[in-house]
N, C-alpha and C positions, 0 to 999 in steps of 0.2 A: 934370610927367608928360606924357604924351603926349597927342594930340585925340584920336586911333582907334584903336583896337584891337579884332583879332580874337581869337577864343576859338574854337579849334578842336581837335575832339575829345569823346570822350564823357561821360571819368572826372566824374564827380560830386561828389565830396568836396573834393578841389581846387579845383575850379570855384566853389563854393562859398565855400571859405574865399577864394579870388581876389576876387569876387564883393564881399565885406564889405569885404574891406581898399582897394579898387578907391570903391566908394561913399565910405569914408571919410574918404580922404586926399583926395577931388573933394570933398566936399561938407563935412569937419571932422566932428571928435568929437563938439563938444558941439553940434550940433546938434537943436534938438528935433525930436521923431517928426513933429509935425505938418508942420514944416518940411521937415522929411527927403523927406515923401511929397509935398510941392509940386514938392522939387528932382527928383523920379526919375519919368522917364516909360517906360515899355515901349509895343514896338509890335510885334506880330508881323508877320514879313513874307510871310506865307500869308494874311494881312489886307489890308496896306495895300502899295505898289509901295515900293522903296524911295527911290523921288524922293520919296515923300514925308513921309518918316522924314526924309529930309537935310533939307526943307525947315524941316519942325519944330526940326531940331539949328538952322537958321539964327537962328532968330525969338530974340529974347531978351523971358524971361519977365517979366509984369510983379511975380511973388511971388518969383523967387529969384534972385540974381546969381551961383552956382553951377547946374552942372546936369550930371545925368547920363541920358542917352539907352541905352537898351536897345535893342536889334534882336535879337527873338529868333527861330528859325527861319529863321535865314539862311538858307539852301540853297534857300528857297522864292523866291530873286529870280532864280537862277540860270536860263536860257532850258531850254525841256525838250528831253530826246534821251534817247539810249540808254546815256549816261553814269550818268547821272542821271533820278529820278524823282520831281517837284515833285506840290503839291498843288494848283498855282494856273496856268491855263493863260494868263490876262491877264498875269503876270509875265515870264514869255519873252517877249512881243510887243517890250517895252520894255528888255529890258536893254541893250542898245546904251548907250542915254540912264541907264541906272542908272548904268553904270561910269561913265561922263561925268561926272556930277554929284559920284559920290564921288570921283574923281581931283580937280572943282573945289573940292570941300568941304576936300578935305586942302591942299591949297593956300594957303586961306586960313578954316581952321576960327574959330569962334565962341568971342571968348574966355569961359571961365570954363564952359566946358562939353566934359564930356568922352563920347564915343561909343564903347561896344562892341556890335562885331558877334559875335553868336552863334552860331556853326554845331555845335552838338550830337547830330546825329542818325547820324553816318557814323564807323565805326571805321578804325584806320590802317593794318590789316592784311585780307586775304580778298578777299573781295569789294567790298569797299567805298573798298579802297586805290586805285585809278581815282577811285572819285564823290570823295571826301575830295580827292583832289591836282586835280580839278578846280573846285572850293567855290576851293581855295587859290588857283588861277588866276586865277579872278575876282574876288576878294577883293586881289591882289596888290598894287595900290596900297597897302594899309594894311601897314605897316615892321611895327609893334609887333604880332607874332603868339605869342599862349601856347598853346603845346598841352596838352592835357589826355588820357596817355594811360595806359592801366590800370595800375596799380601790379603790377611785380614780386611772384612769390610772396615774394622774402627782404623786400622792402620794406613788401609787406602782413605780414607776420609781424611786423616791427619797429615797425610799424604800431597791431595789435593791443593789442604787451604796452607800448605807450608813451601808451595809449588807457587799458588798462586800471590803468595805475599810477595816470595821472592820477586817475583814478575811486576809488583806493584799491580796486580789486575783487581778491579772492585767485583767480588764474585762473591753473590749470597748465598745463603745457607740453599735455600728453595733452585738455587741455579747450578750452585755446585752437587747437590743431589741430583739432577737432572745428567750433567755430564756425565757423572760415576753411573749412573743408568746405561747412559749412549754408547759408554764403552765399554760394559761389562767388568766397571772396577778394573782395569788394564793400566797401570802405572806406567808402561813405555807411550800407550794413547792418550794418557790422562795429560804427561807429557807434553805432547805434540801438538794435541785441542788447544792447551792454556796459553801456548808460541802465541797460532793462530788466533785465539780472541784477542790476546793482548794487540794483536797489530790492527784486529778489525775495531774492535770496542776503544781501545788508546786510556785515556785518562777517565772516560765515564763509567757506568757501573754495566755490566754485561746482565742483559736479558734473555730469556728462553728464545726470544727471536733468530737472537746472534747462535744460539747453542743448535736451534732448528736449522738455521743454514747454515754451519757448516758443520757439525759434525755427524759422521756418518751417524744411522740409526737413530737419532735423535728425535725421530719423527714418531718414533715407539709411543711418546710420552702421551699423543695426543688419543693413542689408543687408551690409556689409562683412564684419559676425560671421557670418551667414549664407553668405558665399563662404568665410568662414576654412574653417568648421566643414563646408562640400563638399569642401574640399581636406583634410581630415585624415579623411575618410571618416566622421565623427562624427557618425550620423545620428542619433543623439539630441537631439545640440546643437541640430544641423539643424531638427530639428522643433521644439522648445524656441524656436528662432531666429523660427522662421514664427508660431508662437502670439502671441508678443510683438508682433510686426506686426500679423498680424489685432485682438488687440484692441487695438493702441492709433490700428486704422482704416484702416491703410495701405492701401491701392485696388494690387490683387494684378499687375493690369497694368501699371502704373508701376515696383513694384517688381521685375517681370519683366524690365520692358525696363531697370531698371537694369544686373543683373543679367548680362542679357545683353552689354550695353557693358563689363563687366569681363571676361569672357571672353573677348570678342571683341577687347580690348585685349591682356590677357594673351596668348593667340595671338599676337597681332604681332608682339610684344616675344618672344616664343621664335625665332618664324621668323624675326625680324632677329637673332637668337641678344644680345641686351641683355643687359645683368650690372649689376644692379645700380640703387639709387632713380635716379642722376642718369642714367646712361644713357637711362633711358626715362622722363625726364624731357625730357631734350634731345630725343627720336628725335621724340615726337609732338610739340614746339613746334616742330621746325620742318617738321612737316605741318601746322602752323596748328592743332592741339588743342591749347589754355596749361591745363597740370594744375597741381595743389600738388605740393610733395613729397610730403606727407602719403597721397596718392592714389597717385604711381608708387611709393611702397613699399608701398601693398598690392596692388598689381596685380606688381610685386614676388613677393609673397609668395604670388600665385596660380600665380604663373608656376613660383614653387620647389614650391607642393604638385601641382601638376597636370602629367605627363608631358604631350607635343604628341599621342597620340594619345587618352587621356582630354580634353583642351582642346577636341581636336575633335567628341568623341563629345556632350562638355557643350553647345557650341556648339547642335548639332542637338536636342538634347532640349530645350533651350530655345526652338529656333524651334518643337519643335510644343509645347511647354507653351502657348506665346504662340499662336498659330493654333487650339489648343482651347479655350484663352480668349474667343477670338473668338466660338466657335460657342452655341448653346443649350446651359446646364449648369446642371446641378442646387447647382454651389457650387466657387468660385473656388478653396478652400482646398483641397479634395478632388485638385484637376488639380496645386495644388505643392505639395501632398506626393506628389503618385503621382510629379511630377520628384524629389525628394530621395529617394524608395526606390531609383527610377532609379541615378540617379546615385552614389548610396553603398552599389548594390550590390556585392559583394565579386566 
């Protein structure tokens, strides 16, 4: 295997499994924990320069003839500008002498020890596509580069039901769309959620119920019903919809301002005149908004119950819902339902 390697990117799940199998195959299986934790040393570099992370990869230990060196917070060696924004201003002064020494160290690396550099903090896309390809700039001596970058909506879905098999958890199609909602497609959360149902749900089939109490954000979904039931002017639903929110605590500004991102999505996708889940699917990825499917077919389906100039009208009775919110009121619930009479008046 290699001396150095970088880990760049943010994805986490990957990272992770990289991470285990990475340690492994450097330091063997059966080795014991006690030993394990002799062989692995971590050093942030918003701590220490990176000269002297190398220095340490040089030294050979006197407890383990394997070794694995961590460098975490890479991006904190990098010199500071407008690129980029470090946390350590003594690092810049030196990086000249940082690349130096890791150019020497690759040269002629330390046998029986292997180095990853960690750069974690910077996405591949937005804003961050600049500081990220500059991380990799300076990092460029090291060949063996794994990136780590968010999973695909179709790949986190395959994801999921290959998560949840494992697990044996009985998780339907309608349920596991609901989690990949609550967690924003997050494969370290997607994770952690399917632990927890599996021990709450056991051998029966998991419902929205189970998804509702525990996982965080989960509660989103019932905003969803809530825009169904404005688009089919069912203001009973409507309010039925709001009850269920209020008690199960939902904070009426949050769910406002969801609220309002659906409309104001929906809107787009009309005036770019969209047809259909994947069209607008595509149209916001590549404005840099990465939705599920699951999401562009309900903003889909607002777009089919809402003409453009109800969309618009909704639009604006939501900026003042949200603005009276703001103000002194006798009760959050009062201001949305006076919006859902609003808006499903005839």
């Amino acid at each position: 295997m290699d001396s150095v390697y970088l880990f760049l990117g943010p994805e986490s799940y990957n990272r992770e499994r990289c991470r285990k199998a990475l340690i492994e195959a450097a330091l063997g299986p059966d080795l014991s924990a006690e030993d394990r934790e002799a062989a692995f040393t971590r050093h942030d570099l918003d701590q220490i320069p990176l000269a002297s992370a190398i220095d340490d990869a040089r030294s050979m230990s006197l407890f383990a003839t394997e070794r694995v060196i961590w460098l975490g917070r890479a991006e904190s060696a990098l010199p500071r500008g407008k690129a980029i924004e470090t946390s350590s201003d003594e690092e810049g002064a030196g990086s000249g002498g940082a690349v130096a020494s890791l150019e020497s160290y690759l040269r002629s690396p330390t046998p029986g020890t292997v180095m990853v550099i960690d750069a974690s903090r910077f996405e591949f896309d937005g804003e961050d596509k600049a500081r990220i390809e500059r991380v990799r700039k300076f990092y460029a001596a090291v060949t063996a580069v794994v990136e780590f970058r968010p999973f695909s909506p179709e790949a986190v879905r395959a994801l999921g039901q290959s998560l949840a098999k494992a697990a044996k958890l009985q998780l339907g199609l309608p349920e596991l769309a609901l989690l990949l909602e609550a967690t924003g497609g997050d494969a370290s959360r997607i994770t952690v959620e399917i632990e927890k149902l599996k021990l709450l749900a056991g051998d029966r089939k998991v419902t929205a119920e189970d998804i509702a109490a525990l996982v965080p954000d989960a509660q989103a979904t019932t905003i969803f019903a809530l825009v169904a039931a404005l688009g089919r002017g069912d203001r009973s639903r409507a309010l039925e919809t709001l009850d269920t929110l209020a008690r199960s605590g939902e904070y009426m500004p949050l769910a406002l301002t969801f609220l309002a991102t659906q409309f104001r999505m929906a809107l787009a996708a009309r005036e770019a005149g969209l047809r259909g889940a994947s069209d607008i699917q595509a149209h916001f990825s590549r404005l840099g908004a990465r939705i599920w499917p699951e999401r562009a077919r309900e903003i889909g389906q607002t777009v089919e119950a809402f003409p453009k100039a109800r969309l618009e009208r909704a639009v604006v009775k939501l900026f003042e819902a949200d603005r009276d919110l703001r103000d002194a009121r006798p009760d959050d619930r009062i201001i949305m339902e006076e919006m859902i009479l609003e808006l499903t008046a005839r």
